[in-house]
C-alpha positions as CSV (number, residue, x, y, z in Angstrom):
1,X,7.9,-47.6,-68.1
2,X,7.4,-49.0,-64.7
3,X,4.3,-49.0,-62.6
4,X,4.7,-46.6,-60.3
5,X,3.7,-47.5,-56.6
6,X,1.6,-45.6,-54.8
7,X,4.3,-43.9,-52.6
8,X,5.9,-42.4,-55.6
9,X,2.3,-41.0,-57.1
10,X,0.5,-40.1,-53.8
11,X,-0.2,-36.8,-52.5
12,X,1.3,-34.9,-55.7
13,X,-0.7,-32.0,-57.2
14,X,-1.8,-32.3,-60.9
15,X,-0.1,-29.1,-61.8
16,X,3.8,-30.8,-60.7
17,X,3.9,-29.4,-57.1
18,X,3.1,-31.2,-53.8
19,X,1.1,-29.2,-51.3
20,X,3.6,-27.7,-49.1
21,X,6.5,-28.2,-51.2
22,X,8.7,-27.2,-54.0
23,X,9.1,-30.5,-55.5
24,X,8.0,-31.8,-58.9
25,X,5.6,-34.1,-59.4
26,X,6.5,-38.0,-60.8
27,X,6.2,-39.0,-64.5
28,X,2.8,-41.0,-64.0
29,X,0.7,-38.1,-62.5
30,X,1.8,-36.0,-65.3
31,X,1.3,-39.1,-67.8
32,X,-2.3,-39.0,-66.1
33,X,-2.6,-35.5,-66.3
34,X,-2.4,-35.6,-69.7
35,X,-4.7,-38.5,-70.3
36,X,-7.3,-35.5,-69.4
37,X,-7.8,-36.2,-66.0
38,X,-8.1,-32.8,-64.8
39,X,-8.9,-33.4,-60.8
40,X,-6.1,-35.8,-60.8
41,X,-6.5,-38.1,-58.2
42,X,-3.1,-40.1,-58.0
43,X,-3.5,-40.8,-54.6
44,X,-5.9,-38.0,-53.7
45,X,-8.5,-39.5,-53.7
46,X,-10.3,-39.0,-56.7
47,X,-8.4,-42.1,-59.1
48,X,-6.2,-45.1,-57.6
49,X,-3.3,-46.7,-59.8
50,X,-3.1,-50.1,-59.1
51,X,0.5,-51.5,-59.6
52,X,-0.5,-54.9,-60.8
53,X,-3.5,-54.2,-63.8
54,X,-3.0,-50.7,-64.2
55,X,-6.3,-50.1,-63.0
56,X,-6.1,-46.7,-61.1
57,X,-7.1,-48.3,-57.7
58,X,-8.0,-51.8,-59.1
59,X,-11.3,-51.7,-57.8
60,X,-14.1,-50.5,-60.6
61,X,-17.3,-52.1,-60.8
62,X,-18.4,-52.2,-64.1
63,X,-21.6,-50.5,-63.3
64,X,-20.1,-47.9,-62.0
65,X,-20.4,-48.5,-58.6
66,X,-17.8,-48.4,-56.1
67,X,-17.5,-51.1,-54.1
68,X,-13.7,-51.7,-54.4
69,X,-13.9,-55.3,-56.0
70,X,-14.0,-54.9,-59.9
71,X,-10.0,-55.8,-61.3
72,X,-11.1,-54.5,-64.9
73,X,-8.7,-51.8,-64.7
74,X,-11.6,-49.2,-64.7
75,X,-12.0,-46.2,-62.6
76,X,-13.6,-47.2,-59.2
77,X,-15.6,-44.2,-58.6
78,X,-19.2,-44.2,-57.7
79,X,-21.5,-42.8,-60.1
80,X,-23.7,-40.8,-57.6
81,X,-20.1,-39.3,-55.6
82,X,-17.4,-39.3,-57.8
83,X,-15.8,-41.1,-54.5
84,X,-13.6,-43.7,-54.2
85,X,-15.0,-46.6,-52.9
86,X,-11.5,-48.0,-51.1
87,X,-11.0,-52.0,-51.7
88,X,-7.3,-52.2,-53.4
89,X,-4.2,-50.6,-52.5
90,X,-4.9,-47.5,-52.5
91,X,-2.9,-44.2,-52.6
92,X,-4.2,-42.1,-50.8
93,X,-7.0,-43.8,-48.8
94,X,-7.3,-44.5,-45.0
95,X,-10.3,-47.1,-44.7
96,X,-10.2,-50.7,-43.2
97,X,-8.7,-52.2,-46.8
98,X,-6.5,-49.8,-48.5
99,X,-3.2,-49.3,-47.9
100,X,-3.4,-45.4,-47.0
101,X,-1.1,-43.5,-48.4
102,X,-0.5,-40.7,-45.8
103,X,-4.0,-39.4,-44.9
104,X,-5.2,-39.6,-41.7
105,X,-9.2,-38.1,-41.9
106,X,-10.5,-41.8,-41.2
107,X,-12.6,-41.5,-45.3
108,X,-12.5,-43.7,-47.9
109,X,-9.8,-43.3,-50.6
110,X,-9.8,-39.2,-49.9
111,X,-6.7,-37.1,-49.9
112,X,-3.4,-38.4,-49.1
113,X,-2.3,-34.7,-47.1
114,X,-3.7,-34.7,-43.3
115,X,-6.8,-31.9,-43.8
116,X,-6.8,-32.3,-47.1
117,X,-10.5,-33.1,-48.2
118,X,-11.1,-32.2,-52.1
119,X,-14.4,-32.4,-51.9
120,X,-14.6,-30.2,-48.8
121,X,-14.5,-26.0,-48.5
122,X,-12.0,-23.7,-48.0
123,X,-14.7,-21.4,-46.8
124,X,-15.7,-20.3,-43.2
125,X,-13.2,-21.7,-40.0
126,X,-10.9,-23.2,-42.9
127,X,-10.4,-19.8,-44.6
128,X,-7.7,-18.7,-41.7
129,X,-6.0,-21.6,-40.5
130,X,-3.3,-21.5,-43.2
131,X,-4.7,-25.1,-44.5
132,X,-5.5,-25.9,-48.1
133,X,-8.3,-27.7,-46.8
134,X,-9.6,-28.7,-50.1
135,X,-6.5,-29.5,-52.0
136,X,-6.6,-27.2,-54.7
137,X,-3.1,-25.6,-54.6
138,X,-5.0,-22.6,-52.8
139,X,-4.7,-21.7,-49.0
140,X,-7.1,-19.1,-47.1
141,X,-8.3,-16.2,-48.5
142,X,-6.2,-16.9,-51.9
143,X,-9.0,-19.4,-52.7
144,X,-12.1,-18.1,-54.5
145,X,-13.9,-20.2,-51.8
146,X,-13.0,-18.0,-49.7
147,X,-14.3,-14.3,-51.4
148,X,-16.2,-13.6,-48.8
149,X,-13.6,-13.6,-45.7
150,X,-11.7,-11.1,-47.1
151,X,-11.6,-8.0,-44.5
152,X,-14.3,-6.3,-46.5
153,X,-14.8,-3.1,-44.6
154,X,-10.5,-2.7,-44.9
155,X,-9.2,-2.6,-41.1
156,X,-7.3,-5.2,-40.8
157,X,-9.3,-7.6,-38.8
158,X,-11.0,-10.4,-40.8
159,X,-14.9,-11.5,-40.4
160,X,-15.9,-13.8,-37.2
161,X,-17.6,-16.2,-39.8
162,X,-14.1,-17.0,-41.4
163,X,-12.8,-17.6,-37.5
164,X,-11.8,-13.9,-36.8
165,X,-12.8,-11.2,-34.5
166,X,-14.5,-8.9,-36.9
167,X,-18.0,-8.6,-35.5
168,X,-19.1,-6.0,-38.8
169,X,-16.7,-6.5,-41.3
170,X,-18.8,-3.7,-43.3
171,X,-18.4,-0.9,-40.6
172,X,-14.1,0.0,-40.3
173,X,-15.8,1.6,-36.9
174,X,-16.7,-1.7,-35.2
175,X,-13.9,-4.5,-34.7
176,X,-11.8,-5.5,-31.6
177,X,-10.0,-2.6,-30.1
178,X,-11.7,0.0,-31.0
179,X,-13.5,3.3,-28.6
180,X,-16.7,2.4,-27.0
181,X,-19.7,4.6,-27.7
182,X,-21.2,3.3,-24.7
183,X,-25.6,3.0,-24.3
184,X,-26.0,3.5,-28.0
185,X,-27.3,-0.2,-28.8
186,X,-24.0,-0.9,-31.3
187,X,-20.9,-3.4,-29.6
188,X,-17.9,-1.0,-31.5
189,X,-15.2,-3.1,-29.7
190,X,-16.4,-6.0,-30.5
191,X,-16.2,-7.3,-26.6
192,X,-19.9,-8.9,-26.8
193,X,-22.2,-6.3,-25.6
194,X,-22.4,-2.5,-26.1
195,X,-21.5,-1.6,-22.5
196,X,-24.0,0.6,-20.3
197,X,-23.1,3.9,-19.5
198,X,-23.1,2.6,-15.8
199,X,-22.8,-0.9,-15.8
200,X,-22.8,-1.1,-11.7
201,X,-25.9,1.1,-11.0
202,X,-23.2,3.3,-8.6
203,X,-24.5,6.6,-10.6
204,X,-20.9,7.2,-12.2
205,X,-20.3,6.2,-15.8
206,X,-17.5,4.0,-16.9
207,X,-14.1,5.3,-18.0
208,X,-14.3,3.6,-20.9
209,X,-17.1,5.5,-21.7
210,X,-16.0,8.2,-21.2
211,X,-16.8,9.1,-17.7
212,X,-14.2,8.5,-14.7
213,X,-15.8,5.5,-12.9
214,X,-12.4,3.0,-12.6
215,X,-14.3,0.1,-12.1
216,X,-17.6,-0.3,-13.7
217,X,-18.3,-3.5,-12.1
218,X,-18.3,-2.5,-8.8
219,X,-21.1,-0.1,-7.2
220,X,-18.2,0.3,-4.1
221,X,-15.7,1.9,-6.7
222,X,-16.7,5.7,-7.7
223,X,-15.4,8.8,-7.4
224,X,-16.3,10.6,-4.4
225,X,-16.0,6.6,-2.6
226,X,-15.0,6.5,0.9
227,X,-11.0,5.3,0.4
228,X,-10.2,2.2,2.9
229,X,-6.5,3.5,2.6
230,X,-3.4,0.6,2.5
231,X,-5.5,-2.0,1.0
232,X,-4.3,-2.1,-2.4
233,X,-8.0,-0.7,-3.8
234,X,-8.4,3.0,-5.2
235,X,-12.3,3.2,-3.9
236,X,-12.3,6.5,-5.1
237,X,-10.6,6.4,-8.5
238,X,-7.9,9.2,-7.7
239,X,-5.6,7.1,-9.4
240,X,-3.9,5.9,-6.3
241,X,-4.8,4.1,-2.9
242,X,-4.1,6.6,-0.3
243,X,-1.6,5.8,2.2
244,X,-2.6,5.9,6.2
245,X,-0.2,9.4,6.4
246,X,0.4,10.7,3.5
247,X,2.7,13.4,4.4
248,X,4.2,11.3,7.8
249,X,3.0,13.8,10.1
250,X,1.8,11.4,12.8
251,X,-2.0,11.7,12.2
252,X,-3.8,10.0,9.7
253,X,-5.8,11.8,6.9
254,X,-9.7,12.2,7.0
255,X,-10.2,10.0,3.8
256,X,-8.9,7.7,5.4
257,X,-10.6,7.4,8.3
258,X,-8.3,10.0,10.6
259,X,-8.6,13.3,11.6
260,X,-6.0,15.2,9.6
261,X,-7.6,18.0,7.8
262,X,-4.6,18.2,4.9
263,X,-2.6,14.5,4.2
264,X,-0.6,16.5,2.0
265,X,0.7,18.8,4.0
266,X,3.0,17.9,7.1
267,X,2.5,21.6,9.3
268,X,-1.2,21.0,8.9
269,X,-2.5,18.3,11.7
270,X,-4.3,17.8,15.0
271,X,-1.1,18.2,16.3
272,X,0.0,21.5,14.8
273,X,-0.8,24.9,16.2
274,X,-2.5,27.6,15.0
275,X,-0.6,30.6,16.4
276,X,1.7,32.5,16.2
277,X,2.5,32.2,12.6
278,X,-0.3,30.4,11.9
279,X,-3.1,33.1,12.6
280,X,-2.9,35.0,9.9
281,X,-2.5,32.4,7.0
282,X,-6.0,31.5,6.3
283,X,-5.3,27.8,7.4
284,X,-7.0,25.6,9.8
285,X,-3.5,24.5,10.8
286,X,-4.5,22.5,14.3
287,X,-7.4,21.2,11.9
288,X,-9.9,22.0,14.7
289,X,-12.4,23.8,12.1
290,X,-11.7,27.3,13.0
291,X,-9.2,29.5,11.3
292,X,-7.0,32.4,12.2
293,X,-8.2,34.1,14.8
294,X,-11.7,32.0,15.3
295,X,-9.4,29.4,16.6
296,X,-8.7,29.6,20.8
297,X,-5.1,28.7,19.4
298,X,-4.3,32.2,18.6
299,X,-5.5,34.2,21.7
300,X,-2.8,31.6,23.3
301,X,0.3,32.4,21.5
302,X,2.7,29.4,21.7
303,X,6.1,30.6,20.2
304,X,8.3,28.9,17.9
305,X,10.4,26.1,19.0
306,X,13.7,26.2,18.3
307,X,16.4,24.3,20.2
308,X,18.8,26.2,22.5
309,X,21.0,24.5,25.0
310,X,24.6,24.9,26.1
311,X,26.4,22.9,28.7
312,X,23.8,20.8,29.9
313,X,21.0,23.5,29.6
314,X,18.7,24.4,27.5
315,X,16.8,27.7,27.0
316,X,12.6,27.6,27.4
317,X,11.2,31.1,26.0
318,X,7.5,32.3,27.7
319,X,4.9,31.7,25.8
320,X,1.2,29.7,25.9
321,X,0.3,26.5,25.6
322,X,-2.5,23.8,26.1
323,X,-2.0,21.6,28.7
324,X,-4.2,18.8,29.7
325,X,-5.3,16.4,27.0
326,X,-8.9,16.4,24.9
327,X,-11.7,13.9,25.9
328,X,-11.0,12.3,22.3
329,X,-7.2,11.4,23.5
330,X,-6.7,7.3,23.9
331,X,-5.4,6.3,27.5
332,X,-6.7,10.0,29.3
333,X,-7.2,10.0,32.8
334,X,-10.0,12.0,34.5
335,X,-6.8,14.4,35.8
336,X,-6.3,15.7,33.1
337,X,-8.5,19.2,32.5
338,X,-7.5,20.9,29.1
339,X,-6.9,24.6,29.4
340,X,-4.7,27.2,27.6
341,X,-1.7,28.2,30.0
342,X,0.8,31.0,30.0
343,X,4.0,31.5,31.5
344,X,5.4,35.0,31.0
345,X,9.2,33.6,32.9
346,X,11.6,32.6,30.6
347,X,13.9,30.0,32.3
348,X,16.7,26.9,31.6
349,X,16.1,23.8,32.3
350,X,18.4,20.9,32.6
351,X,18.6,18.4,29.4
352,X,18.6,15.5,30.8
353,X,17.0,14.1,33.8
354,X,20.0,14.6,36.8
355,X,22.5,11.6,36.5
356,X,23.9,9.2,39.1
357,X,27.3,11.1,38.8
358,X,25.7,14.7,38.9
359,X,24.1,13.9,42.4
360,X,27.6,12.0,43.7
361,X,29.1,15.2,43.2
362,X,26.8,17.3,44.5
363,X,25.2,15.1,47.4
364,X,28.6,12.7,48.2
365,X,26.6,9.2,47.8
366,X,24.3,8.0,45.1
367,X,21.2,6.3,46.0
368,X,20.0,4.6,42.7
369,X,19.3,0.4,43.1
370,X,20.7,0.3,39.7
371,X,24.3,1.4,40.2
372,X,25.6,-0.8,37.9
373,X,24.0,1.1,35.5
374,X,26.6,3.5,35.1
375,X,27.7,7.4,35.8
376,X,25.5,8.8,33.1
377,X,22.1,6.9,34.0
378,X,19.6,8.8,35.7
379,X,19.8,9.3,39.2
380,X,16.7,7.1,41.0
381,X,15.5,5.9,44.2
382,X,15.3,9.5,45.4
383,X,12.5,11.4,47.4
384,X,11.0,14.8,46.3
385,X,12.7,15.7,49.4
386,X,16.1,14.7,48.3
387,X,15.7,16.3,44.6
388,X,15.1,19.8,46.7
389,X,17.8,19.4,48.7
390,X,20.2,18.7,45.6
391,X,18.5,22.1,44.0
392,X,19.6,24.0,47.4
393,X,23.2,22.4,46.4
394,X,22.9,23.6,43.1
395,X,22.5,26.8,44.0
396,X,24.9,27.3,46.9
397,X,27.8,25.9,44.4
398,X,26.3,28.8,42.2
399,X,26.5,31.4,44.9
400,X,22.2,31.8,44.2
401,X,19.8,32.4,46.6
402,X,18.2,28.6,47.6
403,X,14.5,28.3,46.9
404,X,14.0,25.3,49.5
405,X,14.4,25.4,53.1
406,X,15.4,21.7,54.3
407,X,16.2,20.0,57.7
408,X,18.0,16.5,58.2
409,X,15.8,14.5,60.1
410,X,17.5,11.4,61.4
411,X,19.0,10.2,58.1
412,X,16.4,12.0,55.6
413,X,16.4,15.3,54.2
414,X,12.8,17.5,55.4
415,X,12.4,20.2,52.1
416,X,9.6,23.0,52.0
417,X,9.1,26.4,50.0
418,X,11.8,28.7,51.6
419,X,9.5,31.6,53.2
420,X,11.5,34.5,51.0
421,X,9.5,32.6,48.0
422,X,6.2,31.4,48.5
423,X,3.7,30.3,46.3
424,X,4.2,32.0,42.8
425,X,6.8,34.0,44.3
426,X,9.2,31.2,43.3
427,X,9.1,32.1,40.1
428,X,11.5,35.2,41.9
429,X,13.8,33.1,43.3
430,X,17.4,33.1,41.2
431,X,18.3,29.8,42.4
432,X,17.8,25.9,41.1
433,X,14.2,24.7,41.5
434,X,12.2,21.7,40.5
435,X,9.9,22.7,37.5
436,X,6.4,23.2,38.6
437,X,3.9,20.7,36.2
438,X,3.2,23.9,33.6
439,X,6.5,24.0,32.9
440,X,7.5,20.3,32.9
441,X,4.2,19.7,30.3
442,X,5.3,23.5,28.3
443,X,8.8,21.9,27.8
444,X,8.1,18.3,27.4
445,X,5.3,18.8,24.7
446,X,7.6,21.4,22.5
447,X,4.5,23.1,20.9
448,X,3.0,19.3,19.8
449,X,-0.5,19.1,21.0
450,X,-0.9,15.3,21.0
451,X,-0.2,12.6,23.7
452,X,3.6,12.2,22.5
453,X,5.8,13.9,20.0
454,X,5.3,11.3,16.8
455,X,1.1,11.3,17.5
456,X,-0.7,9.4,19.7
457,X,-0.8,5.9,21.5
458,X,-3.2,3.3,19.8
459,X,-2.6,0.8,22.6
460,X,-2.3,2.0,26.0
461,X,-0.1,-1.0,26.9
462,X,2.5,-1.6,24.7
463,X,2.7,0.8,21.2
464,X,6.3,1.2,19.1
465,X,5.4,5.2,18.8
466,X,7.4,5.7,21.7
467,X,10.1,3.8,20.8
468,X,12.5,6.3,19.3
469,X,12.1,9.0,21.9
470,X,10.9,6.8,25.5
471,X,12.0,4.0,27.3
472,X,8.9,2.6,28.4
473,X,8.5,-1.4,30.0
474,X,8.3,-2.6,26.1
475,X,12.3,-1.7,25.1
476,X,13.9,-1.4,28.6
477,X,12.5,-4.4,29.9
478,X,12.3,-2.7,33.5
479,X,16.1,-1.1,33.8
480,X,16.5,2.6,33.7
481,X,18.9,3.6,30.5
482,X,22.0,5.8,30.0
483,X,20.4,9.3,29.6
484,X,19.9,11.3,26.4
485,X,19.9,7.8,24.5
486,X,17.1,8.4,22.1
487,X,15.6,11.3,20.0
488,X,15.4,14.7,22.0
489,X,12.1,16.8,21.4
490,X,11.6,19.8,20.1
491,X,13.6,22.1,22.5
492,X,16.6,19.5,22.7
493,X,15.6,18.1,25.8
494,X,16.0,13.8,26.0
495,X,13.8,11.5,28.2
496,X,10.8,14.0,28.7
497,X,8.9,10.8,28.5
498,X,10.2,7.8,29.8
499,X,13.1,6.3,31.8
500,X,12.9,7.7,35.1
501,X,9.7,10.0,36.2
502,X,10.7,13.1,37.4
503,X,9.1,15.2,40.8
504,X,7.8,18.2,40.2
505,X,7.8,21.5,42.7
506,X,3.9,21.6,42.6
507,X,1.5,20.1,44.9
508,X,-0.6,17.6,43.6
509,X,-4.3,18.9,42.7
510,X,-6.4,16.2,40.6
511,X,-8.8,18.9,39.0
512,X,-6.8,22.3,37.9
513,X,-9.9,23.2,35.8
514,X,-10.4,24.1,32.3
515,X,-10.7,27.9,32.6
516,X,-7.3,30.0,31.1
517,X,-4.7,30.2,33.8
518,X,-1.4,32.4,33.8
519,X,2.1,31.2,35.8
520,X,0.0,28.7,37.9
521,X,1.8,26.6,40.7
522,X,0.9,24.9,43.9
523,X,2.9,24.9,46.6
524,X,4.1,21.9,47.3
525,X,2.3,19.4,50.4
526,X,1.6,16.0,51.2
527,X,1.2,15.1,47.4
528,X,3.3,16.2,45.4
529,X,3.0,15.7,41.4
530,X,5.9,13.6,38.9
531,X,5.1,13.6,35.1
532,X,6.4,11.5,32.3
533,X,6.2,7.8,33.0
534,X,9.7,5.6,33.3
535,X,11.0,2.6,32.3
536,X,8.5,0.3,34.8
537,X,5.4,1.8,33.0
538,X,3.4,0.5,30.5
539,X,2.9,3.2,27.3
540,X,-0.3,5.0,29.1
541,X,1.6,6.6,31.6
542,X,4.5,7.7,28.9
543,X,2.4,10.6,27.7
544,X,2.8,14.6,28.1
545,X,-0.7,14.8,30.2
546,X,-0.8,12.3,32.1
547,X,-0.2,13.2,36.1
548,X,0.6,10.7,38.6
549,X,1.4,11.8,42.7
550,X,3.7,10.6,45.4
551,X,4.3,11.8,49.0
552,X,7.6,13.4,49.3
553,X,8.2,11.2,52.7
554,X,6.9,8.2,51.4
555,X,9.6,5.2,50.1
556,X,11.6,6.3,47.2
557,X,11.8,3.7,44.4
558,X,13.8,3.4,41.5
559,X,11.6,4.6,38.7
560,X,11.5,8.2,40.2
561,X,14.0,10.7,39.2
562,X,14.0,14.4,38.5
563,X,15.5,17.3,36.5
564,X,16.4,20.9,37.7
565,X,15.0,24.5,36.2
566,X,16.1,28.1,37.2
567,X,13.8,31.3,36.0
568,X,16.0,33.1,34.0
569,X,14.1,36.6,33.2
């Protein structure tokens, strides 16, 4: 038989089966096998076979030493190791003389399989890395070395000693995963440390130990936490960061900084009221701390707005109402005294500011700037004077009684209260009128009680809340608009606020008081009021309070307008 080179014997296991295989081993490792050479080296690393004297590696000294240089066909193993001492061309070996059969450990005449160290351990890190790491046929926890990396406490997570997570493989309690019995000195989850029952000192014990802190590492993070609402954090550990509005009512809940006393419910706000239906419902509805009849809301019965117009007109029911705005309102003026108003008329007012075509009609010329602007754009450029003498028209088309006297003066119209209805007598007369300022604010606000009907203004210059019902300086860029354009209010009525400011009947009086007040009206003087703001204004002056004057002889100018109301009952 043929000497066998070292790349037919090499890395073959004694019992006929290569590590990692299913193929058998060749005639001379079995031949050795059953010389009695139980640890059969054969190119791992125990015995050489040297082609040319049929020495195993050729390199035996004869005193049993091995230092690779003995050709006396004796084993070259070295008495003290049993380890081949390298020198010929060896099977298995990887040192500076052999030629290495396959191993790649950087020892002497050791294994020829990568890892595979016979006289090292299957035990500890090596027992679950799915290596034979001693070349005995046996990988992991199928070796004997490895008895005691078995998972002895049965679930199903091995020892850390044999390289797993098992921190007490004696206790099935304690491994990776499982419940934290937090502060009792014992790590059950294995995570390193048996976790405080308030690991961030915040007085508020972990959820996972039970209690209902979210985030244990962070004294900031509690229940009962002030929320910062719309950053992304739940401060408070309700399982959610609150929105600003929660329930899009325009005001911004009290978690979160606001002053809405329910986010979660759209009726209740600083800009709800508490009568009529809401004094009897055990609600702090206007969120003012005072309920049902405590609140001043319900002696000052505001009624329900509902939307009634027909051609042109709409329908305003008596009722009461706070005009004036609080000293907490953003862009206030010192004109504007809060106090609970009544009006006990009905009356119709016109539902849109009076258009460029409606005063043609009535008056034969049109003295808006912007013409070009088209039929249905407000009417502008026209004195207080002017917008009494197209009510007198109104009503003489009607066949009404006139409320206005007025006297052409050179080229200008001269208007005053007619004598038959002075003062609050007007509220007698059954012709067309301007609206004195409680009735322009009573029908502009629409029973909201904040500075416009989506909340109020955070910048007093320039803020997008008006944008869907005003045009303010920000969208019309200066140019009255087509009327009735955007979003009407409450009562159907378009452009309370915005495009054109509109006269008013009532003289101008900077401090009305803050004491109740029923039907009140001025008769009109040297000042006379105009509410609403217009297109040319900035977003202060586009609010339901706020009161502005102008002499009605002074220069007209083409942010003034008006609209027309008649008392009805």
């Amino acid at each position: 038989m043929g000497s066998p080179s070292p790349r037919s014997c090499a890395c073959y296991h004694p019992f006929g089966v290569r590590a990692g295989s299913h193929r058998r081993a060749p005639r001379a490792c079995l031949v050795a096998l059953a010389l009695g050479l139980a640890q059969l080296a054969c190119g791992c690393g125990r015995i050489g076979f040297d082609p040319e004297v049929g020495d195993v590696d050729g390199s035996a000294q004869p005193d049993g030493s091995a230092d690779g240089s003995a050709p006396d066909g004796s084993l070259d193993r070295d008495a003290a190791t049993g380890v081949d001492g390298g020198g010929g061309d060896d099977g298995g070996d990887s040192d500076a003389g052999g030629d290495d059969g396959g191993d790649s450990d950087g020892g002497a005449g050791d294994a020829g399989l990568d890892g595979c160290v016979p006289s090292g351990l299957e035990s500890a890190a090596g027992c679950l890395d799915a290596i034979d790491n001693d070349c005995d046929g046996l990988v992991d926890v199928a070796d004997p070395d490895c008895a005691g990396c078995l998972d002895g406490d049965g679930d199903g997570a091995f020892p850390v000693a044999c390289g797993g997570d098992d921190c007490d493989d004696d206790d099935g309690a304690i491994r990776p995963g499982a419940g934290e019995v937090c502060g009792d000195g014992v790590d059950q989850d294995c995570s390193g440390a048996d976790l405080p029952d308030d690991g961030d000192s915040d007085g508020s014990t972990s959820i996972a130990c039970g209690g209902d802190d979210c985030d244990d590492g962070d004294g900031s993070i509690r229940p009962g936490a002030g929320e910062v609402c719309g950053d992304g954090i739940d401060q408070d550990c309700s399982g959610a960061d609150l929105p600003d509005d929660g329930d899009a009512d325009g005001s911004v809940s009290i978690d979160c900084g606001g002053d809405d006393c329910d986010d979660s419910e759209p009726s209740v706000s600083p800009s709800a009221l508490e009568g009529p239906a809401g004094c009897s419902d055990g609600i702090d509805n206007d969120c003012d701390g005072a309920i049902d009849d405590a609140d001043p809301g319900c002696g000052c019965q505001h009624p329900l707005v509902n939307e009634s117009c027909a051609a042109g007109w709409c329908r305003i029911p008596p009722g009461c109402f706070w005009a004036g705005s609080p000293d907490t309102e953003n862009c206030r003026t010192d004109a504007e005294d809060r106090a609970p108003v009544t009006l006990t008329r009905a009356f119709e007012i016109s539902r849109t500011e009076v258009t460029q075509a409606e005063y043609e009609a009535s008056m034969g010329s049109n003295p808006s700037r912007n013409d070009t602007c088209g039929p249905d754009c407000p009417v502008e450029s026209v004195s207080w004077n002017d917008a009494a003498k197209y009510c007198n028209e109104l009503s003489v088309a009607a066949g009404l009684s006139e409320c206005y006297v007025c006297e052409l003066v050179g080229q200008n119209w001269r208007c005053g209260e007619s004598p038959s209805y002075p003062g609050a007598a007007v509220f007698d007369c059954p012709g067309y009128r301007l609206p004195t300022e409680a009735e322009w604010e009573y029908s502009a606000r629409a029973g909201v009680a904040t500075a416009t009907p989506a909340g109020e203004l955070g910048d007093c210059q320039t803020d997008s809340v008006l944008d869907a019902f005003a045009w303010y300086w920000d969208n019309a860029r200066g140019d009255p608009q087509p009327v009735c354009g955007l979003q009407a209010n409450g009562w159907g009525l378009c452009d309370m606020l915005g495009n054109v400011s509109e006269w008013t009947h009532d003289q101008y009086v900077i401090h009305r008081g803050t004491a109740a007040v029923t039907d009140p009206v001025f008769a009109p003087d040297n000042r006379v009021a105009a509410r609403g703001g217009s297109h040319f204004d900035f977003s202060a002056p586009n609010r339901h309070a706020d009161r502005v004057y102008f002499a009605p002889l002074g220069q007209s100018f083409d942010s003034w307008g008006f609209r027309v109301v008649r008392t009805v009952e």
